[in-house]
C-alpha positions as CSV (number, residue, x, y, z in Angstrom):
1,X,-12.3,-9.4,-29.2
2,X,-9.8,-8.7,-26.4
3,X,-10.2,-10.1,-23.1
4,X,-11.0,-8.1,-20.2
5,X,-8.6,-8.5,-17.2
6,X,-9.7,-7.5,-14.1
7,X,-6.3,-6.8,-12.1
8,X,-6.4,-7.7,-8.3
9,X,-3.9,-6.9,-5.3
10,X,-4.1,-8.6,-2.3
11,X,-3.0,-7.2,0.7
12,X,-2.6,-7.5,4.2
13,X,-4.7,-4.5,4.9
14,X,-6.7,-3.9,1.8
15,X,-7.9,-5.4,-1.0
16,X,-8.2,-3.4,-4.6
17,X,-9.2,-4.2,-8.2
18,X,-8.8,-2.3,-11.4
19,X,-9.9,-3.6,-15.2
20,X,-7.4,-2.2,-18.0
21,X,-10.1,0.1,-18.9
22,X,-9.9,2.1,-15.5
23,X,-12.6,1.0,-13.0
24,X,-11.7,0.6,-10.0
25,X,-12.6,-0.6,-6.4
26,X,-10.7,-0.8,-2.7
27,X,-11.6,-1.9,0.5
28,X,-9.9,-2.8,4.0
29,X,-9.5,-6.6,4.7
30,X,-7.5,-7.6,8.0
31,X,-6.1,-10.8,6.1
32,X,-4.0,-11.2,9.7
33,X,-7.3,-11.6,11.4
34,X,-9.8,-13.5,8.6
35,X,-7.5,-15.0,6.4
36,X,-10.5,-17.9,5.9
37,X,-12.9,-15.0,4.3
38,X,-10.3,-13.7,1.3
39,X,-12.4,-15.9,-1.3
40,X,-16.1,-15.0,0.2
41,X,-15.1,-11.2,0.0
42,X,-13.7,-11.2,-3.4
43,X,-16.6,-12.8,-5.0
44,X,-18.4,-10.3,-3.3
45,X,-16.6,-7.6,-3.9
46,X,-16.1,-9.0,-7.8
47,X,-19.8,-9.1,-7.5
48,X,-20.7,-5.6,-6.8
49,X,-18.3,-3.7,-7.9
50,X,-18.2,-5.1,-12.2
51,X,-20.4,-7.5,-12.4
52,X,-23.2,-5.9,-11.1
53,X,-22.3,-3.2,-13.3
54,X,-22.2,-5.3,-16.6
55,X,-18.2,-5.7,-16.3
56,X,-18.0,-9.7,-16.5
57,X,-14.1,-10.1,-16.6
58,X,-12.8,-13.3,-19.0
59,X,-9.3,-13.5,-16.7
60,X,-7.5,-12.3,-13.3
61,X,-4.4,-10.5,-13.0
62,X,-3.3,-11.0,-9.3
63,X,-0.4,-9.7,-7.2
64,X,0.0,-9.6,-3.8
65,X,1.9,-8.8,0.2
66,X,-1.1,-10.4,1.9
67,X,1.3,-13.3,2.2
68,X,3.1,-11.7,4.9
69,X,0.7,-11.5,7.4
70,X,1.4,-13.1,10.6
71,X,-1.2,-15.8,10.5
72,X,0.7,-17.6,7.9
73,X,3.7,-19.4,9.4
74,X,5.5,-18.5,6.1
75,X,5.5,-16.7,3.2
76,X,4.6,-20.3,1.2
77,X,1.9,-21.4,3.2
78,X,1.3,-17.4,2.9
79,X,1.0,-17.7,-1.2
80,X,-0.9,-21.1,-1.2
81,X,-3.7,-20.0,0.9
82,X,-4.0,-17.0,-1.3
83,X,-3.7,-18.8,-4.8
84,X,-6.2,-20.9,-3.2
85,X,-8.5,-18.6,-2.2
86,X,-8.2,-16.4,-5.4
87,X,-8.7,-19.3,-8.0
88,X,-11.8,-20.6,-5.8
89,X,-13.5,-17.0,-6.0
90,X,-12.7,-17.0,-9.6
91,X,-14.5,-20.3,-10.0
92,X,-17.6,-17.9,-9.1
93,X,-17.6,-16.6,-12.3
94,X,-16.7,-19.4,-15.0
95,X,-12.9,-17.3,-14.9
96,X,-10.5,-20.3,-16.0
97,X,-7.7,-18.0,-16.2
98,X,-5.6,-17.1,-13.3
99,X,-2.3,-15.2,-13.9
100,X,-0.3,-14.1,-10.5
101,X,2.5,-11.9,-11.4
102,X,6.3,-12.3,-10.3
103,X,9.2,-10.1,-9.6
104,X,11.1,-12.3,-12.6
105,X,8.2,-9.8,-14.5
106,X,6.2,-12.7,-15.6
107,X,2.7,-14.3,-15.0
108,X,2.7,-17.6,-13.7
109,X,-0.2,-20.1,-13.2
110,X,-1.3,-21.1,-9.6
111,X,0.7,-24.3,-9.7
112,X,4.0,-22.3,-10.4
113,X,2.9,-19.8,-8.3
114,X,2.4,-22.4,-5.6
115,X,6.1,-23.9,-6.1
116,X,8.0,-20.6,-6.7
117,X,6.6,-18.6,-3.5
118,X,9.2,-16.2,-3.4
119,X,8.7,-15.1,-7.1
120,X,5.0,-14.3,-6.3
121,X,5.5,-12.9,-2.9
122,X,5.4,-9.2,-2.4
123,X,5.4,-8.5,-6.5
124,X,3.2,-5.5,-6.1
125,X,6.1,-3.1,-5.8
126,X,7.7,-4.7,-8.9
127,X,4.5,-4.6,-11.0
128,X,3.5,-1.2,-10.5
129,X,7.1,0.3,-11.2
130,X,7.3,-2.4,-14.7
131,X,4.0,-0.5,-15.6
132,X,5.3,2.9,-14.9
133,X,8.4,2.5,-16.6
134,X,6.3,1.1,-19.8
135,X,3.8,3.7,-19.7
136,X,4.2,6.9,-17.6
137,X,7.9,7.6,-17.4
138,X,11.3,5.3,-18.8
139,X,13.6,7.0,-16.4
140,X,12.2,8.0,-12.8
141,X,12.7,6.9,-9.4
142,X,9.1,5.6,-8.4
143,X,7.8,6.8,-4.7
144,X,4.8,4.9,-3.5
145,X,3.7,5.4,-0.3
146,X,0.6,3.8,1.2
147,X,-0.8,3.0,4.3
148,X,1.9,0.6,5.4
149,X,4.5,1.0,3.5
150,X,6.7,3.6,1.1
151,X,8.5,1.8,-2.1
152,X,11.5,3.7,-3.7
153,X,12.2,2.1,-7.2
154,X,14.4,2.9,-9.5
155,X,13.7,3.0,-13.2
156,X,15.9,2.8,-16.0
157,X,15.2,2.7,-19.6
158,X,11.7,1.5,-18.8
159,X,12.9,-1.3,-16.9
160,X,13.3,-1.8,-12.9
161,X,16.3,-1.0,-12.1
162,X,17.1,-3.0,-9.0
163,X,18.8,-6.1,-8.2
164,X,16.3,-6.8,-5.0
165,X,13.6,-9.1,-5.5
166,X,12.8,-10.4,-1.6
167,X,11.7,-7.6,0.8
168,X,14.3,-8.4,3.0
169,X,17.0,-7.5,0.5
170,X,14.8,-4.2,-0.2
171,X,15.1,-3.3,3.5
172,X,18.7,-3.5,3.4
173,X,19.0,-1.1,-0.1
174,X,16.6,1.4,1.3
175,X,14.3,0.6,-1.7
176,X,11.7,-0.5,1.1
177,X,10.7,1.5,4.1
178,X,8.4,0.2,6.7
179,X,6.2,3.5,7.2
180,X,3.2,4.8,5.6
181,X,0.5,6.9,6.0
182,X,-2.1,4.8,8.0
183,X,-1.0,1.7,10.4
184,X,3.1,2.8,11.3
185,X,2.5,3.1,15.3
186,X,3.6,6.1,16.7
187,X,6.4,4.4,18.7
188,X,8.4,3.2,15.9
189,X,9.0,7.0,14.6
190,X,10.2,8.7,17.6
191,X,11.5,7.8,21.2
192,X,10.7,11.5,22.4
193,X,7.8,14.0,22.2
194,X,8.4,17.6,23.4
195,X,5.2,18.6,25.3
196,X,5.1,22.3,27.1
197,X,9.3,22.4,26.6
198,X,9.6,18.8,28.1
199,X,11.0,15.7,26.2
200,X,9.3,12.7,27.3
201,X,9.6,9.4,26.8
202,X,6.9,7.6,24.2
203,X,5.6,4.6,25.8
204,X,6.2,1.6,23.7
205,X,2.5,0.9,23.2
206,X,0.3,0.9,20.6
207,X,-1.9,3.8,21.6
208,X,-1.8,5.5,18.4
209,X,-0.6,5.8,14.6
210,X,0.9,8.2,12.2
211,X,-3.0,8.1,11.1
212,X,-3.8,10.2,14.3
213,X,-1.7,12.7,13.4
214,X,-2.4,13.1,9.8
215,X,-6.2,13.4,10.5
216,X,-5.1,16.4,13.2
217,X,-3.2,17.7,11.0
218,X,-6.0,17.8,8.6
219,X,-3.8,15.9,5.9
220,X,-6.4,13.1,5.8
221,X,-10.3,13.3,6.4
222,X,-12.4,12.5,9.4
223,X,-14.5,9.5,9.4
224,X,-17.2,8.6,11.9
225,X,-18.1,5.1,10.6
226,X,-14.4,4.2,10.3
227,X,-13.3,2.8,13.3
228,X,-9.8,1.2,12.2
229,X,-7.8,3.2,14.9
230,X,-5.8,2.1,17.5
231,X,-8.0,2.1,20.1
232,X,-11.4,1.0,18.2
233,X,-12.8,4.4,18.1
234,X,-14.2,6.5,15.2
235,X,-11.4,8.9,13.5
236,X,-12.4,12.1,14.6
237,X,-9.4,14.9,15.3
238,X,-10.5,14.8,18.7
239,X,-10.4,11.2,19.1
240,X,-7.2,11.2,17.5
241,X,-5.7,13.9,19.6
242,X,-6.8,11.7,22.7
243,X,-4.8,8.6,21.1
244,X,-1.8,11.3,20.4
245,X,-1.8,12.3,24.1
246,X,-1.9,8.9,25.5
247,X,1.9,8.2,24.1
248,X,3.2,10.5,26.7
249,X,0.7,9.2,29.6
250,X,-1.8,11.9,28.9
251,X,-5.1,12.0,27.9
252,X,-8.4,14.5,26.4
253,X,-8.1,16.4,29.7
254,X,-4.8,17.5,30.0
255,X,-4.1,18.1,25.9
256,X,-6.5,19.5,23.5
257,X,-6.2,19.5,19.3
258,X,-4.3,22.5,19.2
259,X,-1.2,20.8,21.8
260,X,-1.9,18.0,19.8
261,X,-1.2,19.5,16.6
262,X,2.6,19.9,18.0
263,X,2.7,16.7,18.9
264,X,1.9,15.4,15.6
265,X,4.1,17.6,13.6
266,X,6.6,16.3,15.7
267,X,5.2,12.5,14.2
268,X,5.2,13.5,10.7
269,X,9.0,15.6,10.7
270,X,10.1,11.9,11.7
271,X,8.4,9.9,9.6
272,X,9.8,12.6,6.5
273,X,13.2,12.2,8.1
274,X,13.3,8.4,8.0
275,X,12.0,8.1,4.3
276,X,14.3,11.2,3.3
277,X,16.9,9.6,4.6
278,X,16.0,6.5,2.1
279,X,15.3,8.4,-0.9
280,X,18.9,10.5,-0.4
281,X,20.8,6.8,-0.3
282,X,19.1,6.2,-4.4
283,X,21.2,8.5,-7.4
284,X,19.5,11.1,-8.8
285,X,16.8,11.2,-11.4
286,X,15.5,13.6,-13.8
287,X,12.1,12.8,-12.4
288,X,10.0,11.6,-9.2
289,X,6.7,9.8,-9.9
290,X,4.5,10.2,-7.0
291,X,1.8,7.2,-6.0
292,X,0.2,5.9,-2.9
293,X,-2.3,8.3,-0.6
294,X,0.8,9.1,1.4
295,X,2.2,12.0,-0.5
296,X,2.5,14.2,2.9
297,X,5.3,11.9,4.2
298,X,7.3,13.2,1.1
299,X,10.1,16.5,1.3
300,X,10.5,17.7,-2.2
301,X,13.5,19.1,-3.2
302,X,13.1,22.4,-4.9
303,X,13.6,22.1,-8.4
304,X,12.6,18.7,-8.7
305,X,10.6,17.6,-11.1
306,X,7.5,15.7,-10.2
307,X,4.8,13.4,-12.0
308,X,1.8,12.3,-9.9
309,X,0.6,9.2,-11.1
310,X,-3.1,10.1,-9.9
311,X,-3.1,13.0,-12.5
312,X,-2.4,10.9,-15.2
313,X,-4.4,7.9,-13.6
314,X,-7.4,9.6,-11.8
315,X,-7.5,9.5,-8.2
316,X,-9.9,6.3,-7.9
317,X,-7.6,3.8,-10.2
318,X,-4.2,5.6,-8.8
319,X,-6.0,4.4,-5.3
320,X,-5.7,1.0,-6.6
321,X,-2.3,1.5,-8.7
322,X,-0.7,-1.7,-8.3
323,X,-4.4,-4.3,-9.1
324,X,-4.4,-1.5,-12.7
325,X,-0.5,-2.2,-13.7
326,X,-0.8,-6.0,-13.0
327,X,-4.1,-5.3,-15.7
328,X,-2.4,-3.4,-17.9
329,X,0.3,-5.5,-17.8
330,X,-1.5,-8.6,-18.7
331,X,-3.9,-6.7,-21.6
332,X,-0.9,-5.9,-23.4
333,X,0.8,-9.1,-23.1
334,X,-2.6,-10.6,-24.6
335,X,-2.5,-8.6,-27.7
């Protein structure tokens, strides 16, 4: 009988699983802030999400970017802790197999995980565009955009089709853009908001986030319980619109949602600009495959020719794209 792998991505933001066989779970984790809790909230998470339901997984398939969080001193002591962390929660569960996947396209075990850090570090990227290229699409340039982040990879005869393997050498080839559809602050899009024909100054603070204006935009859903804003508070449009009116030294009483709405149009047109600007400096391909929850930060051309990898995936395991390829990835290398 063939093992079940439960595939596992560790961010610096969230945390999401996926088994080969498509279920799938996702939740927010400030690694930056409780780095100690990563193994006590994947065994619970482990716990209640497949166990519970009769899902007992015989090995873990684990990539991650939680290593770049700021309260590791480096990406080493970054990986480490994480390795760490991972194979103690797998302990949990009797789960003697630990595979953490690297941009060499391997699995590696946590002691050569541990002493080739920069193979294991920020591999998510790499492993969902080795799945895609496998099993979705041979030749595509791969746009994932998430809450942090937007990946541009280029695939070529099912392979990745890129010479960068560090983040920093992705920066520099465009392949790596540091906005997404949640956490980029408003202040490193644009340097000027128009408000009632006036261009003002935004105030280098972190008041509020390209979240803020998707939610008054209505490209993402209110939430009352989630309070993962800027400023603490629930988002609601109208909350959001306050946090929107605060970059110009505003507030609720001055601008309501529907100046707001202009001022986050304003938000998204640069944060389309700036990854545009990425995607025109990759060659053409025949197709686009579309990933990540982020999809409104993305110009398509006309004409070109689009795959969405949450119609081919369903929208809960495309959620978690990254944890299912590192699965995938593994269940096929086990047969």
């Amino acid at each position: 009988m063939q093992k079940l792998v439960l595939g596992m991505d560790i961010g610096g933001a969230n945390l999401k699983y996926a088994t080969s066989h498509g279920k799938a779970a996702s939740r927010e984790f400030a690694m930056w802030m409780i780095p100690e809790q990563l193994s006590e909230s994947l065994v619970e998470d482990i716990q209640t999400h497949f166990v519970d339901f009769g899902i007992r997984p015989d090995e873990l398939a684990v990539t991650m970017t939680g290593e770049l969080a700021d309260c590791f001193l480096d990406r080493k002591i970054g990986v480490e802790h994480i390795v760490q962390q991972t194979c103690e929660a797998a302990d949990n569960f009797a789960i003697n197999n630990v595979n953490f996947y690297g941009v060499d396209g391997s699995f590696h075990q946590a002691k050569t995980a541990c002493e080739n850090p920069d193979l294991i570090a920020a591999a998510n990227w790499h492993a969902l565009a080795n799945f895609v290229g496998r099993e979705i699409s041979p030749d595509a340039l791969l746009i994932d955009i998430g809450s942090t982040t937007t990946d541009i990879i280029p695939i070529r005869e099912q392979n990745v089709s890129t010479p960068a393997l560090t983040d920093y050498d992705r920066l520099c080839e465009a392949s790596l853009v540091y906005i997404g559809c949640r956490r980029t602050p408003v202040c490193a899009l644009l340097n000027n908001l128009e408000y009632r024909g006036i261009s003002t100054p935004v105030m280098n603070e972190l008041f509020a986030t390209i979240d803020d204006a998707m939610l008054v935009l209505g490209h993402s859903d209110e939430d009352v319980d989630d309070c993962s804003s800027a400023d603490g508070k629930p988002r609601t449009r109208l909350l959001a619109a306050n946090r929107l009116a605060r970059m110009i030294g505003l507030d609720r009483r001055t601008i309501n949602v529907d100046e707001a709405e202009n001022l986050a149009q304003q938000i998204m047109t640069a944060a389309i600009h700036t990854i545009g600007n990425a995607l025109n400096q990759h060659d053409k391909h025949k197709v686009w495959v579309l990933s990540g929850h982020g999809q409104a930060l993305i110009s398509i051309p006309d004409g070109q020719t689009t795959l969405h990898l949450a119609d081919h995936l369903g929208p809960e395991v495309a959620r978690s794209a990254p944890a299912y390829a590192v699965a995938r990835l593994k269940s096929t290398e086990n047969q």
